[in-house]
C-alpha positions in Angstrom: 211.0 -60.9 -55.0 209.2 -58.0 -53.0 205.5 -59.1 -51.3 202.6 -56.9 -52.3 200.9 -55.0 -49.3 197.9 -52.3 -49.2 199.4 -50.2 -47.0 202.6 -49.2 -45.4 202.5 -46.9 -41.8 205.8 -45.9 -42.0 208.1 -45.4 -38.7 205.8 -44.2 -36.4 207.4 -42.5 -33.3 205.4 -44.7 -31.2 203.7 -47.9 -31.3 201.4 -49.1 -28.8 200.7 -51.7 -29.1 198.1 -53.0 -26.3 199.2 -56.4 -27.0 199.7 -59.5 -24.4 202.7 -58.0 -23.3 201.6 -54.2 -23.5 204.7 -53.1 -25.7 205.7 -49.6 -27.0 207.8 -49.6 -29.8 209.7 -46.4 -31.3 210.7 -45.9 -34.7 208.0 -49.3 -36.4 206.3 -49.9 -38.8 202.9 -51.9 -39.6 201.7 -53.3 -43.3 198.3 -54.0 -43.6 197.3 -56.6 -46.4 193.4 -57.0 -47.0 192.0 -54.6 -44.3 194.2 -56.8 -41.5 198.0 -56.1 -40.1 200.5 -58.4 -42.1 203.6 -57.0 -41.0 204.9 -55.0 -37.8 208.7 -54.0 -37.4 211.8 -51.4 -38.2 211.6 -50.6 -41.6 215.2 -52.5 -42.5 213.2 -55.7 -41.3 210.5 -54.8 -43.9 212.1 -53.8 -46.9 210.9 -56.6 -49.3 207.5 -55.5 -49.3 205.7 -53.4 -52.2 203.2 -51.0 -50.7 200.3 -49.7 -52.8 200.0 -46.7 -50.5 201.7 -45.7 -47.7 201.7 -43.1 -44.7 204.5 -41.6 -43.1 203.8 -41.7 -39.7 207.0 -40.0 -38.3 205.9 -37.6 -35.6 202.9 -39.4 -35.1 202.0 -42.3 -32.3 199.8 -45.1 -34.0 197.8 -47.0 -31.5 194.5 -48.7 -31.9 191.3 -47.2 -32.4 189.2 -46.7 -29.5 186.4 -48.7 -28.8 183.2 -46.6 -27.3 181.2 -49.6 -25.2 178.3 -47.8 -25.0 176.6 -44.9 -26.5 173.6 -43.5 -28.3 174.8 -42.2 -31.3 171.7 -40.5 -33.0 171.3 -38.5 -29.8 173.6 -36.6 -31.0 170.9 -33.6 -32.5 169.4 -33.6 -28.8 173.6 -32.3 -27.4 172.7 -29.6 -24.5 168.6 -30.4 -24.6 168.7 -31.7 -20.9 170.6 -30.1 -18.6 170.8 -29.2 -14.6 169.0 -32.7 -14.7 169.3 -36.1 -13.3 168.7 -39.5 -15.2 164.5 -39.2 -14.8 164.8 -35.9 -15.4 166.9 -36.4 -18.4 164.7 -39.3 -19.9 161.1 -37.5 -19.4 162.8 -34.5 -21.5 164.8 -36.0 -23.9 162.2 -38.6 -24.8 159.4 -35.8 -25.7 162.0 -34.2 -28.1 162.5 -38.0 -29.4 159.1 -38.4 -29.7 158.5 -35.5 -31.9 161.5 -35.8 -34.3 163.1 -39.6 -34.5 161.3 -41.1 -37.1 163.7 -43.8 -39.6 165.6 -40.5 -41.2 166.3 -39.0 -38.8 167.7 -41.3 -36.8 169.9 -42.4 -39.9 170.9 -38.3 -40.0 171.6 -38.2 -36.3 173.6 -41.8 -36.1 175.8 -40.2 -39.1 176.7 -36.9 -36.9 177.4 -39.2 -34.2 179.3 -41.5 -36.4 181.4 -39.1 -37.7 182.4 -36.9 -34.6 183.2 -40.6 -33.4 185.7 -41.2 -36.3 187.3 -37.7 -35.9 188.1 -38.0 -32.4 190.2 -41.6 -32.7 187.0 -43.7 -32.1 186.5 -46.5 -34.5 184.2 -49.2 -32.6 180.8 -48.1 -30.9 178.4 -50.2 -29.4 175.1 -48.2 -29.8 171.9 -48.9 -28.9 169.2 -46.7 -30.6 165.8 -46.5 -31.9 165.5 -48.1 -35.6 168.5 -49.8 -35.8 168.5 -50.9 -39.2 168.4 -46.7 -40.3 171.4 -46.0 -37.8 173.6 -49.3 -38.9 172.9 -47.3 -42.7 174.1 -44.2 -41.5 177.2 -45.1 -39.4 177.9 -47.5 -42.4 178.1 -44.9 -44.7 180.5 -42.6 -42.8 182.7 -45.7 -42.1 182.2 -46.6 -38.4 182.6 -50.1 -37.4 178.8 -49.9 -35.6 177.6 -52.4 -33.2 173.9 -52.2 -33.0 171.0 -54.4 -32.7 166.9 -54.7 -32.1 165.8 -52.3 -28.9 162.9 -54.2 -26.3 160.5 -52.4 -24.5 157.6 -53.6 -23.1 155.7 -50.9 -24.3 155.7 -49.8 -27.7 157.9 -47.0 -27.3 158.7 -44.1 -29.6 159.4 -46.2 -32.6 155.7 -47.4 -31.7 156.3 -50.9 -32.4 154.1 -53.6 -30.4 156.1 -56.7 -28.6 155.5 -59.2 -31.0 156.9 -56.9 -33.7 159.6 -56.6 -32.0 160.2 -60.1 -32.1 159.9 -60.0 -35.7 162.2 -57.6 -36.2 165.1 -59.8 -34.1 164.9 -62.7 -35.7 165.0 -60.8 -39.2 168.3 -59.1 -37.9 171.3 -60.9 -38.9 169.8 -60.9 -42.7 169.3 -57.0 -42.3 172.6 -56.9 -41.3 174.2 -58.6 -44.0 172.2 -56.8 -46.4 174.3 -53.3 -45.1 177.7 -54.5 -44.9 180.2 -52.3 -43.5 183.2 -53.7 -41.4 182.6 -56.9 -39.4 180.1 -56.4 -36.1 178.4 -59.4 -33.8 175.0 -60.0 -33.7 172.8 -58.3 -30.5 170.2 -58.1 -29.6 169.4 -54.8 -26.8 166.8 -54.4 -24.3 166.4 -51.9 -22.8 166.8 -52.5 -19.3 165.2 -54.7 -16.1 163.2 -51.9 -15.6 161.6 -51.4 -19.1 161.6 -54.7 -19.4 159.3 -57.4 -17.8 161.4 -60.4 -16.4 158.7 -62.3 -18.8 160.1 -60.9 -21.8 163.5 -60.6 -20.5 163.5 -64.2 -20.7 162.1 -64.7 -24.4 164.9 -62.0 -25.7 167.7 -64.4 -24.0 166.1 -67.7 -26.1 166.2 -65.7 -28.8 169.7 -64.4 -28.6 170.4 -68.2 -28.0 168.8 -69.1 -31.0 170.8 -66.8 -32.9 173.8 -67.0 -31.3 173.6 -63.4 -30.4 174.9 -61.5 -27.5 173.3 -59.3 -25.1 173.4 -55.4 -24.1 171.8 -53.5 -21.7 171.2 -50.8 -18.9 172.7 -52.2 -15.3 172.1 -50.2 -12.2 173.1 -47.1 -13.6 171.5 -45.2 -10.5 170.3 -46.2 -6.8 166.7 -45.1 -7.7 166.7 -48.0 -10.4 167.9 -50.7 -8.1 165.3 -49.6 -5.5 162.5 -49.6 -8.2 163.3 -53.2 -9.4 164.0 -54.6 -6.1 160.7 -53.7 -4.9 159.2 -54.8 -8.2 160.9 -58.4 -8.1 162.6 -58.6 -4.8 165.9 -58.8 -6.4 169.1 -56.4 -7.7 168.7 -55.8 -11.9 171.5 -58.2 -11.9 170.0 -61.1 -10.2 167.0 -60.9 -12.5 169.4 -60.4 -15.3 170.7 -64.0 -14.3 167.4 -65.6 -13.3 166.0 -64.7 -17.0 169.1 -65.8 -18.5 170.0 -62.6 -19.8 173.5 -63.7 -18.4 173.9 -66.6 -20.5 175.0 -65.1 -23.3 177.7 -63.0 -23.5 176.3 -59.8 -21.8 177.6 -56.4 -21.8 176.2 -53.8 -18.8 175.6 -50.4 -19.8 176.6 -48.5 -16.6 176.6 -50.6 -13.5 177.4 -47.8 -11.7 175.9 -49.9 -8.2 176.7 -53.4 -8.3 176.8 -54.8 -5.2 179.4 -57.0 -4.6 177.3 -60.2 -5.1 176.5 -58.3 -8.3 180.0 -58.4 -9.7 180.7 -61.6 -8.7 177.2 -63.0 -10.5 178.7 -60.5 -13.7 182.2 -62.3 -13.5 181.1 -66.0 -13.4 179.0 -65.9 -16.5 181.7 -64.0 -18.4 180.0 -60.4 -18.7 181.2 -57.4 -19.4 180.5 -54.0 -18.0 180.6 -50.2 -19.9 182.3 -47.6 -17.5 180.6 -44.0 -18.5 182.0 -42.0 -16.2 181.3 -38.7 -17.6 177.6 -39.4 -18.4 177.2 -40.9 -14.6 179.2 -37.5 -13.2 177.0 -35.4 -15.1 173.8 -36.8 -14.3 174.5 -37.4 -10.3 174.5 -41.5 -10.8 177.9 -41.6 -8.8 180.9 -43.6 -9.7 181.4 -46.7 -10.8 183.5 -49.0 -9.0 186.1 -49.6 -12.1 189.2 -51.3 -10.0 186.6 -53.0 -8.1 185.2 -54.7 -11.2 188.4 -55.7 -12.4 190.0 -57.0 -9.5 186.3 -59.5 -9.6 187.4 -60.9 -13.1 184.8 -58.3 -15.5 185.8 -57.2 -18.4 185.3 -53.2 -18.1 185.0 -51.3 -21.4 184.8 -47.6 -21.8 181.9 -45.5 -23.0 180.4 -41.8 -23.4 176.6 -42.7 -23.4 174.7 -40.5 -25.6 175.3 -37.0 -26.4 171.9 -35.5 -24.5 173.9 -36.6 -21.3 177.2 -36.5 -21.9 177.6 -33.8 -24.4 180.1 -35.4 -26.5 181.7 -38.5 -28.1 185.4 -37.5 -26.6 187.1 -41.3 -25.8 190.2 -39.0 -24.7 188.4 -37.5 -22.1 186.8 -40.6 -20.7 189.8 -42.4 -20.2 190.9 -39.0 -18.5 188.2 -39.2 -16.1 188.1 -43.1 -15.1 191.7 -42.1 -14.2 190.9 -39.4 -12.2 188.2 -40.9 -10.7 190.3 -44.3 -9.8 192.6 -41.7 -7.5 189.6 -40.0 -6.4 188.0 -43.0 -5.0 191.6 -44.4 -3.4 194.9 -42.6 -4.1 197.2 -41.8 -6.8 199.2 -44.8 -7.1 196.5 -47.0 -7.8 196.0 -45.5 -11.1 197.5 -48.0 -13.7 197.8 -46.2 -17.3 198.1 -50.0 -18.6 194.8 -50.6 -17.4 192.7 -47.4 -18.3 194.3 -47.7 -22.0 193.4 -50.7 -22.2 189.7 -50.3 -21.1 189.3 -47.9 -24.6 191.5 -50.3 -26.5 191.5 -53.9 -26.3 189.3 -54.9 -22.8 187.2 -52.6 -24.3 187.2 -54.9 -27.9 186.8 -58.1 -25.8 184.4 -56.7 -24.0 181.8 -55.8 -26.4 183.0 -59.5 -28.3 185.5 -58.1 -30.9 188.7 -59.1 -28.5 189.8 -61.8 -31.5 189.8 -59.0 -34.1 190.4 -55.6 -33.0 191.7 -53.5 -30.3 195.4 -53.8 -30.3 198.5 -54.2 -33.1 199.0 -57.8 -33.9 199.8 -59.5 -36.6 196.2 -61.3 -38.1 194.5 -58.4 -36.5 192.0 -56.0 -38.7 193.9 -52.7 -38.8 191.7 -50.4 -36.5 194.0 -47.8 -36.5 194.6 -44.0 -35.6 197.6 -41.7 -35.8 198.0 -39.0 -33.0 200.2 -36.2 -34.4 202.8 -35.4 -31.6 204.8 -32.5 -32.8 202.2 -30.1 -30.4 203.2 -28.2 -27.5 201.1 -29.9 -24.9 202.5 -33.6 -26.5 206.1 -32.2 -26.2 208.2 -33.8 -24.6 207.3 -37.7 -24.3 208.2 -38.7 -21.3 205.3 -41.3 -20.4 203.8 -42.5 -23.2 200.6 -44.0 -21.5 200.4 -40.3 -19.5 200.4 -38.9 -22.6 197.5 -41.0 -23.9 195.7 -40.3 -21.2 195.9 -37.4 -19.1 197.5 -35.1 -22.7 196.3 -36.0 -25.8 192.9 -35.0 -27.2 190.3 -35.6 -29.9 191.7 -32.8 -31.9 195.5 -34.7 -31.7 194.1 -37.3 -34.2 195.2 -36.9 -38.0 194.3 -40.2 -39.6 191.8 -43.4 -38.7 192.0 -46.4 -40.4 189.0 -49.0 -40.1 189.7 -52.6 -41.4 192.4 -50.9 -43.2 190.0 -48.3 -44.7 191.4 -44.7 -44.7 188.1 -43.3 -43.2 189.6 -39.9 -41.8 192.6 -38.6 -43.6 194.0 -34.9 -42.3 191.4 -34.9 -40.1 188.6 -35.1 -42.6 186.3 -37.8 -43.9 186.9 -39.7 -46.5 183.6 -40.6 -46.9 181.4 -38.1 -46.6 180.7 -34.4 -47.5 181.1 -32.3 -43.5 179.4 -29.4 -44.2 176.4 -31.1 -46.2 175.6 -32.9 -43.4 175.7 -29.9 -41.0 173.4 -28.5 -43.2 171.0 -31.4 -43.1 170.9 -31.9 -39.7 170.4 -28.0 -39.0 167.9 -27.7 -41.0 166.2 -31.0 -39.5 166.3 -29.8 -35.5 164.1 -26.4 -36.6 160.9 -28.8 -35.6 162.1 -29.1 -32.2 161.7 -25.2 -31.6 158.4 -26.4 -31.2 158.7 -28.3 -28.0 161.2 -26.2 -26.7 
């Protein structure tokens, strides 16, 4: 008697895996049963089963999705509005054009560009932190992202305008707005800003909340010197050490950045289990300097990859982060310490455990959702396969991807959505951004 499965990937050229053991198979296959991976092996081994639908993934390396630790998703419709600027330069600007355009809509427009150039380019986790989160979790919903997201804390009322105790509201109103949405399984955060946004006062009320609800925790870590001057002067400490004396670090607590820990720093990070969001091409772009990736590893973090938003990075290309960590790894030392294992990994599955999804997504195993994406290797720049990780990394691009599976959900099929209409949305969002010729 055959067994019934949703889905059939059939003998995929490669399989990485990103497992325990790191293995690459040739010539497998993977059955997915209820949006999670029931079956992985040659197809002789799986014969019995009766596939609903199936994909022929000969020519094609399935690995995966990518998991973006940290971006901004609806910044997307602000791409190329700051540049030849660094990060205060780049918030004064960008927050004007915020100001005059980022009402509910439009951040639920922008989060669904974002969402879908995401999907596109292999990317099928994002942790984003945005205005109005309830609008953006709609939008990246509806395009079929799996979308961490959460409450934002200022301690001024901000451009959404909200007051503190609003705020507040809001947060412990958040896992019901959540369920209300649906879309593919995400934990519960909550996201202040930062140390410097943030009064160590209120700091400390967000982390009893998140205990409460038995939320995580993300925000912006010494992302430049200028930041870790301004709080150390404000509170006599490093953002971390106020991050861990407001029990931020408690919870499970993802960095944006931390492009200057100290090494104090990384060792406070690593004892309370945190997690850190490498964005290299954001912090290149915007002077911050360079994250010390091997550094924060060797301490026990959990480093995740991320693009930050597109105002500062330009795009929502996972390929050519990993590309950059890489070269900035034999930048800072030498060649050799480069280890493909480890910057795959970082997009992949320590980037899944670092923003709290290591249980569910981020590699192929059996019990696993199927976060999956198919990388079509019959190209001239992917010919021949000689290394598959140097392939990954240092070859391959966003345009490589054919097909992206979510939870088993075939979002992007022949490189198009599944789930929404392209061009409409181009439309919309066009015809949207004409108000900012007014700031310009």
């Amino acid at each position: 008697m055959s067994t019934p499965v949703d889905l059939l990937i059939s003998n995929a050229g490669y399989l990485v895996t990103v497992n325990g053991k790191n293995e690459i198979f040739e010539n497998y296959s993977i059955a997915i049963t209820n949006g999670r991976i029931s079956h992985i092996g040659k197809m002789a081994e799986l014969s019995g089963l009766n596939a609903t639908k199936t994909f022929d993934a000969t020519n094609h390396l399935i690995c995966p999705g990518l998991v973006n630790s940290h971006t901004h998703l609806a910044m997307s419709l602000l791409r190329g509005w700051a540049e030849g600027v660094n990060l205060d330069g780049f918030l004064k600007r960008v927050w004007a054009a915020e100001g005059a355009i980022m009402d509910e809509a439009t951040s639920q427009l922008g989060t669904e560009l974002g969402a879908l150039e995401a999907l596109l380019g292999g990317t099928t986790t994002t942790m984003d932190m945005y205005l109005n989160p309830v609008a953006t979790h709609k939008g990246a919903v509806r395009v079929g992202l799996r979308h961490i997201c959460g409450p934002i804390f200022f301690d001024f009322p901000g451009l959404d305008g909200l007051e503190w105790q609003t705020r507040i509201e809001r947060a412990y109103k958040w896992p019901e707005a959540l369920a209300s949405i649906g879309g593919p399984f995400i934990p519960i955060y909550l996201m202040p800003h930062s140390t410097y946004t943030d009064s160590a006062e209120h700091l400390t009320q967000v982390a009893g909340i998140a205990k409460e609800l038995n939320a995580s925790i993300h925000l912006h870590v010494s992302e430049t010197l200028g930041e870790n001057e301004d709080v150390q002067k404000r509170y006599g400490k490093t953002p971390t050490q106020v991050c861990r004396d407001t029990h931020i670090l408690d919870r499970h607590t993802i960095y944006g950045h931390g492009v200057h820990l100290s090494d104090s720093d990384r060792q406070i990070v690593a004892q309370s289990g945190g997690a850190v969001a490498h964005c290299p091409g954001s912090n290149l772009k915007l002077g911050s300097g360079i994250a010390q990736f091997k550094k924060m590893i060797a301490t026990g973090i959990k480093v995740g990859l991320g693009t930050d938003g597109c105002s500062s990075s330009n795009d929502l290309d996972m390929f050519a982060v990993m590309r950059m960590a890489a070269h900035l790894v034999a930048y800072s030392g030498t060649p050799a310490d480069v280890d493909l294992t480890q910057i795959v990994r970082a997009a992949t599955a320590d980037g899944a455990t670092a923003v709290g999804l290591g249980d569910r997504i981020g590699s192929i195993e059996v019990g696993k959702e199927a976060d999956l994406i198919a990388i079509d290797l019959a190209q001239p720049h992917l010919t021949p396969v000689h290394n598959v990780l140097a392939l990954l990394v240092f070859a391959a691009g966003r345009a490589d991807v054919t097909d992206v599976w979510v939870a088993g959900d075939h979002v992007i099929s022949n490189r198009a959505s599944t789930k929404i209409d392209a061009q409409d949305l181009i439309t919309r969002v066009n015809s949207r951004i004409k108000i900012l010729d007014e700031i310009k």
